[in-house]
Residue, then its C-alpha position, 0 to 999 in steps of 0.5 A: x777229555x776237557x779242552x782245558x786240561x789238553x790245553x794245559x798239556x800241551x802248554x806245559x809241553x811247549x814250555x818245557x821244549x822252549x828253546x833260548x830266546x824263541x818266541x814260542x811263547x806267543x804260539x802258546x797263549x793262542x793256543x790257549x786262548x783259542x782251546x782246540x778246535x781252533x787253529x792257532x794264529x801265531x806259529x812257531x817257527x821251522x827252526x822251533x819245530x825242528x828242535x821238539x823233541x818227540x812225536x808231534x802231529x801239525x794240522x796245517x788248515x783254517x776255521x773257515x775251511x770246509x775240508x778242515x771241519x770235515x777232517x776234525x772227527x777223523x782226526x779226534x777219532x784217529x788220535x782218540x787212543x794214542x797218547x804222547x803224540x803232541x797235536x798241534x792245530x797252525x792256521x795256514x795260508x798266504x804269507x805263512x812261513x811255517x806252512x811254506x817251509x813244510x811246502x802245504x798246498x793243500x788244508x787240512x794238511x797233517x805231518x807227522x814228526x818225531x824229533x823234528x823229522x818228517x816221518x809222514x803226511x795226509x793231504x786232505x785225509x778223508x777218514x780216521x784210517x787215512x789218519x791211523x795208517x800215516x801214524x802207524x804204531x806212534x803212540x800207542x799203548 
């Protein structure tokens, strides 16, 4: 799939969840900015990710991160045949509250939500299966 277009996707998805008043707008132009094998500088925040509204994966982790590059097939792979599972890439780290508050540790950190409840999560997945068996049935066909 062309970067742009999931890119777009994924933009109007944010769009249409926008809460009154919330900042996600600033995440949203990262995120386009920086297409999707970055991860997005500007992060919404818990009270945001909270209220989106169907299943939503968030990659906590950073470019720089060897674990997180080593990830990126394993996740490609493992959201490859799954649609309506909304991706979402946050560079994590020191001072970062969105991370804080899902208490991250580690990078790559993945955390399945659907409707704003944790359903799920894989520290550090060394492969795509790691990543097939936290997602379970979501989205697929």
């Amino acid at each position: 799939m062309d970067n742009t277009i999931a890119v777009k996707g994924r933009e109007r998805w944010l769009n249409d969840r926008l809460v009154a008043g919330s900042n996600l707008n600033g995440y949203v132009e990262d995120l386009a900015m920086n297409i999707t094998e970055h991860y997005a500088q500007t992060e919404p925040s818990r009270t945001e990710v909270d209220a989106m509204h169907g299943p939503v994966l968030l990659e906590f982790g950073t470019a720089w991160c060897g674990h997180c590059r080593a990830a990126q097939p394993g996740i490609a792979k493992a959201l490859a045949d799954r649609e309506g599972i909304n991706h979402l890439k946050i560079e994590d780290g020191p001072g970062r509250p969105l991370g804080r508050s899902f208490r991250v540790k580690l990078w790559p950190t993945l955390i399945l939500l659907e409707n704003g409840q944790e359903l799920g999560r894989v520290v550090r997945p060394q492969n795509a299966q790691a990543i097939d068996q936290a997602l379970g049935e979501m989205g697929k066909d």
